[in-house]
N, C-alpha and C positions, 0 to 999 in steps of 0.2 A: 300609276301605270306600271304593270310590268313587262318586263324586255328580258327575254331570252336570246341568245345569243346562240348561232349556230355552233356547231364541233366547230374545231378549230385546226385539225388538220397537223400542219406544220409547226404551226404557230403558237408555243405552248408562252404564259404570262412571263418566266422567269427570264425568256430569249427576247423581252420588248423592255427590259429595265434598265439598259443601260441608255436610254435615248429619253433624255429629258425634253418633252414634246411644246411646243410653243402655241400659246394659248388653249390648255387643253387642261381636263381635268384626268391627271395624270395619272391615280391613283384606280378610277372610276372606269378611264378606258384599257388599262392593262388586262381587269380583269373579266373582261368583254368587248375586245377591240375589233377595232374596224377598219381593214387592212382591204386597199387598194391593189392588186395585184399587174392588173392591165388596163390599158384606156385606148380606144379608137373612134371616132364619132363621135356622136353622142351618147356612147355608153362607158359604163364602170365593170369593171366584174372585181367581186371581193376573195377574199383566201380562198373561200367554198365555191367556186366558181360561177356564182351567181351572179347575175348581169342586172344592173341597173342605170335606169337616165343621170345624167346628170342635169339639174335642174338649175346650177348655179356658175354653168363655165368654169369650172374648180374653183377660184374665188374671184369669180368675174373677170377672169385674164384670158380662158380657153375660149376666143371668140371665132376662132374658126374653127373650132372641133378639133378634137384629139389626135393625136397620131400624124398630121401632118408629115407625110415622108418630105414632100421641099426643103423644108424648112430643116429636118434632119440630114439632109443628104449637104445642105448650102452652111453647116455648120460643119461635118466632118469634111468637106472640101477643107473651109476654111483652116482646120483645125493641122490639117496636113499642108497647105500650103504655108499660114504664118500663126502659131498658137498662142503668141502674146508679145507685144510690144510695152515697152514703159510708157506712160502716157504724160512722162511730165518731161519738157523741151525736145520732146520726139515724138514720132505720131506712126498711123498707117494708114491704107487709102480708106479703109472701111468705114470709119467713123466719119470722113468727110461725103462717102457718099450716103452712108445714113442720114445724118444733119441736111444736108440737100435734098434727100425727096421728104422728113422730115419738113422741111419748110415750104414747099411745093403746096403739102396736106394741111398745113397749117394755116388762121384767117391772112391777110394780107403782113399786115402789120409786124408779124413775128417771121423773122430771117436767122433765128442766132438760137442754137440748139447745146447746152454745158451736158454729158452723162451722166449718169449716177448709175447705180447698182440696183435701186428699190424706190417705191414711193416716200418710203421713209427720209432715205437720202435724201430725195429729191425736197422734203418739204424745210430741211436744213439749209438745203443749196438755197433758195428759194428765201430762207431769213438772210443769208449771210447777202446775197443777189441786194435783196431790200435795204441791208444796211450800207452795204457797200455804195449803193447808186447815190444815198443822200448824203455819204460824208463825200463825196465827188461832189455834190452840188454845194459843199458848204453845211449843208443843213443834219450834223450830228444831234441835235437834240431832239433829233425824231427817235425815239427810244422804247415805243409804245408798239405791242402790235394788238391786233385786235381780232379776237374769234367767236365762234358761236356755240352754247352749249347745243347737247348731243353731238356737238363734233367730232368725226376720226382724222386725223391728220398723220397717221403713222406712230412708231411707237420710238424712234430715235427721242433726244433729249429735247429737241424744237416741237418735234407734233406731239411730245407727252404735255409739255409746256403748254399746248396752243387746243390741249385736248377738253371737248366739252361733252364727255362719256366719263362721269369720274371712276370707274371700276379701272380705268386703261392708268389713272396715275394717284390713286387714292396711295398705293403702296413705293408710292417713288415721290418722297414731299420736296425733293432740290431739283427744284425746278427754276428755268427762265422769270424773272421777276417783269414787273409792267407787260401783262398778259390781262388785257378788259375783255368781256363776253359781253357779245348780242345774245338773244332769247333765241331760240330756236323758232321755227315757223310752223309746228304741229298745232291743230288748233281742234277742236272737237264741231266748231264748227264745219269743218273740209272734210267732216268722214265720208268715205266711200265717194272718196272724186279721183276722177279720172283726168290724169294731165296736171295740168298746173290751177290749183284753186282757186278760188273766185278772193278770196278774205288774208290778207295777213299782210300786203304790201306794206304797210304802214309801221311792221316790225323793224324795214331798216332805217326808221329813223330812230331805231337805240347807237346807232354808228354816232350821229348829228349830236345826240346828248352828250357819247362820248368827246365828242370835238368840243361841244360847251362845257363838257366838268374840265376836262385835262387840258383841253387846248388841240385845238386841230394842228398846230405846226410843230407839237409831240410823237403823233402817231403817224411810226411809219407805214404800215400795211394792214390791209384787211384780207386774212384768209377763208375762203368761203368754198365749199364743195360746192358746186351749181346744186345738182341732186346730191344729198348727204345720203350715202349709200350703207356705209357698214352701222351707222342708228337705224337701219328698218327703210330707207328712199321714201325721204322727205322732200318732194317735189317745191320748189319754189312759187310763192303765188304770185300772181299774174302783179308785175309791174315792181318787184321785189327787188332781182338782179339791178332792174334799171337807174330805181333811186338811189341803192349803194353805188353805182356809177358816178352817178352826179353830184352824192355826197364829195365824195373821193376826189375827183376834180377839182373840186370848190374849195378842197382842203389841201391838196397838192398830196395827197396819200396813195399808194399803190395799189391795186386792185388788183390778190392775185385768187385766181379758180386752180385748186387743187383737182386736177380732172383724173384722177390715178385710174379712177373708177367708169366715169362718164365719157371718157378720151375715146379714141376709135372704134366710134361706131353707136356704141350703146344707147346714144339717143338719137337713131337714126341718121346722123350726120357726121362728119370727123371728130367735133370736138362741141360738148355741151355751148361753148361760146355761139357758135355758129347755130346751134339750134335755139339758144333765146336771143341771139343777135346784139350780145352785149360784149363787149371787146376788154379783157381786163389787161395788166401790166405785163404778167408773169402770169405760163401755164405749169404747173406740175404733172406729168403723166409716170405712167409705169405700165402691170399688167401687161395689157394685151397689145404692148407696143411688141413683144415678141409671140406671143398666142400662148404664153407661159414658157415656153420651151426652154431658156437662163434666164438667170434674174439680170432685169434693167432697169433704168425709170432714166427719166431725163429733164431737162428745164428749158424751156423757152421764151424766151425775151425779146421784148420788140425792139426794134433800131434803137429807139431811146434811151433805154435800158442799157444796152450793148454800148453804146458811142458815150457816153457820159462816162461810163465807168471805165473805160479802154484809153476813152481819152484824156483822162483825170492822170492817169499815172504818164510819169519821166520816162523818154524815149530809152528804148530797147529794156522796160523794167517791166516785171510781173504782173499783171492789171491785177489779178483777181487771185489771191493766196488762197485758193480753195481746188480740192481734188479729190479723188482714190487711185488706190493699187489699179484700181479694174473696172476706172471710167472710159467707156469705150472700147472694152476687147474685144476685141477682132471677132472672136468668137458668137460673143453678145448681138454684136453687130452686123453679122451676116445673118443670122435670126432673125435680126430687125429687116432685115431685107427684102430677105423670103417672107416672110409675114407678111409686109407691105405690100410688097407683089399677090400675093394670093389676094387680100383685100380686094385689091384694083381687080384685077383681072377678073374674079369668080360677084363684083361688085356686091359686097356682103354687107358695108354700107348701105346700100338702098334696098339691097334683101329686108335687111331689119327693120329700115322705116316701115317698108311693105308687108311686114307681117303682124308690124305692131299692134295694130286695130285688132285682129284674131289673136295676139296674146293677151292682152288689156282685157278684151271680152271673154274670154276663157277664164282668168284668173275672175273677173267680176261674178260667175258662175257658182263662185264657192260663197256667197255674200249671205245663201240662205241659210247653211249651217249655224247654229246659234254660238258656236263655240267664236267667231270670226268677231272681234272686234273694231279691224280697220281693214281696209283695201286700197292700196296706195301706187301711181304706178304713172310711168312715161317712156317712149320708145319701146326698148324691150330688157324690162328692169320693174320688178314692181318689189311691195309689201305686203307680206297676208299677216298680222297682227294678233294674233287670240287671246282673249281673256286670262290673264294670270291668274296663278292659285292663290287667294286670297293671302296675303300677310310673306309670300314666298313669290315674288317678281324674278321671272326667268327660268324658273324650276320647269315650268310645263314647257317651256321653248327647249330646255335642254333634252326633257326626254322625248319630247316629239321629232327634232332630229335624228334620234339612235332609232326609235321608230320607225321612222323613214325610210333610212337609210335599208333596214328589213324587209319593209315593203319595198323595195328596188327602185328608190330613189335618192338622188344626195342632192340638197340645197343647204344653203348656211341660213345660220340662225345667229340673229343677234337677242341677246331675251327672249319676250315673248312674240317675235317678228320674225318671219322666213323671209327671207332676202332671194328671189328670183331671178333669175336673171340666164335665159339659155345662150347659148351659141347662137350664131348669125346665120348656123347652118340648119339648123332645126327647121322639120317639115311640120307642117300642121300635125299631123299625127305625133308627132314628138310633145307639142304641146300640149295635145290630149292625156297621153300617158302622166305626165307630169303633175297633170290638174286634177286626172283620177286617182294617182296615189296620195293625193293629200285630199279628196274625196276619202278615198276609203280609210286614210289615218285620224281625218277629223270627226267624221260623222256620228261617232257613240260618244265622244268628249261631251 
């Protein structure tokens, strides 16, 4: 395929070399980049002033649409009234009222909200949460965690550890040690299903084997994305979440859903738990806990969680020797606010349930092109999947996104899989645009 790239204006290769760009092929986009200039709604416009959808929430965090002045105006308040406090044996009122409507939004069970910076952090917080809770109960020789390949868990030294994508940790070999994988739930039987599959439940009993080769009172956690979003949204099949539940219990292991991705809203409800009705230990969020606007991500833990390990440590001593510079700033956290509020208010939660059906059926739309290999999809998040170039996996996903991107759309790509996923604010006709330029990207392939 080839890609021409518009004039470039301003924008000349030698003025983009000093910014060494993250997860990007650095060399590739210099010399025909793809520069963002402005964002409102649901659209992009690039250096050339060209206006295109965004098709992927920037990376599934933008879930109220762009530009949000609230949320900009409830940060420069912020910023002018208190611009950072230290967050370790001092506080401000911000993060306390975060953490409360935070748990409001949250299933019953979870009251206790730690911050982080990113999902990344959050999946660190989240081993350290797990270790910490069983040397509280005595039980240190739970030392095991357990993931899934095609996994993304972040790219810190825990979710490189816990990663089942091996491109994200092929090139970083010191990694976390007693790290077991489950299989992943992709199956060729579930092509082109819609929701949760009929066939693969019976994948989480590689947990149960685990617990018979090593010993179930080894492992302490099992990390699991409800939907595994950045491999392509690999929908879980019917009765999957549930068995790892029951595994879990029966072995006294923790069950946490990294929801970084799936967390407010994306599967038409606050949080993937609530939408399969399975309750794990520990929630991981990030994204669109701010609608992108500063980096955040946070952890949530149930009473259990919280009181074991609070109450394990000597009166007036440190529970939990974990933190950042910039858990909780003020700034972060009045984002978080305004986000929330706009949520509630504009209910873009139940927007999204309600337009799911018309996004699921629209992307199903593209299933006659022969280039489409898989169609994969729940709430308002799907997969369009295409046939790789024989011997070169992921080469045609790459150029199909700079493609894209041309024809005035931007979605992510993992491989050969576009990762969909709009705003909560998207009108049907936003949909439509979306599905006709990957109409009219894929049709001659």
């Amino acid at each position: 395929m080839n890609i021409v790239a518009k004039p470039l204006e301003r924008f000349a290769t030698n003025s983009l070399e000093s910014h060494w760009m993250p997860f990007t092929a650095n060399k590739d986009f210099k010399a025909a980049p793809r520069l963002v200039t402005k964002s409102e709604g649901m659209y992009l416009w690039n250096q050339n002033g060209d206006k295109l959808i965004d098709g992927s929430s920037g990376l599934f965090n933008v879930a109220a649409g762009h530009g949000r002045r609230e949320i900009a105006e409830a940060v420069y308040a912020q910023m002018l009234q208190n611009d950072y406090t230290a967050p370790f044996q001092l506080a401000q009122p911000t993060s306390f009222a975060l953490s409360a409507k935070l748990a409001k939004l949250l299933p019953e069970p979870f009251n206790h909200v730690f911050f982080t910076n990113s999902g990344s952090e959050s999946i660190d917080t989240a081993l350290k949460m797990a270790m910490a809770y069983h040397r509280a109960r005595g039980e240190s020789q739970r030392i095991r965690f357990v993931s899934r390949e095609r996994a993304y868990h972040g790219v810190n030294i825990g979710g490189v550890s816990l990663a089942g994508m091996v491109r994200n940790r092929e090139t970083f070999p010191v990694v976390m040690p007693n790290i077991v994988m489950m299989r992943h739930t992709w199956d060729d039987k579930n092509l082109f299903q819609k929701g949760q599959p009929e066939h693969g439940a019976e994948l989480a009993n590689d947990l149960q084997r685990h617990c018979e080769t090593y010993g179930g009172s080894t492992i302490a956690a099992v990390f699991v994305e409800p939907v595994a979003g950045s491999t392509g949204t690999l929908v879980p099949p019917k009765g999957y979440l549930e068995r790892l539940r029951q595994i879990c219990d029966q072995h006294g292991i923790l069950l946490i859903f990294d929801e970084v991705i799936t967390g407010f809203g994306r599967m038409g409800t606050p949080f993937a738990a609530d939408k399969f009705s399975v309750m794990p230990d520990i929630i991981t969020m990030a994204k669109a806990l701010t609608n992108g606007a500063i980096p955040m991500g946070a952890v949530a833990a149930t009473d259990k969680i919280y009181e074991t390990i609070t109450g394990a440590a000597p009166e007036n001593a440190i529970e939990f020797f974990h933190g950042y510079t910039y858990s909780g700033h003020p700034a972060a956290c009045a984002a978080g606010l305004a986000t929330l509020q706009i949520y509630e208010d504009e209910g873009l939660f139940e927007r999204a349930a309600a337009m799911s059906d018309y996004f699921l059926d629209a992307i199903w739309s593209l299933k006659d092109l022969p280039i489409v290999r898989d169609l994969r999809g729940i709430g308002m998040m799907a997969g369009i999947e295409v046939f790789p170039i024989e011997g070169k996996p992921g080469i045609r996903g790459n150029e199909l996104q700079k493609q894209l991107f041309w024809n005035g759309c931007h979605v992510k790509w993992t491989g050969d899989t576009a990762i969909v996923a709009p705003s909560f604010v998207a009108e049907k006709s936003h949909i439509d645009e979306i599905v006709d330029a990957f109409r009219r990207t894929l049709k001659d392939l």
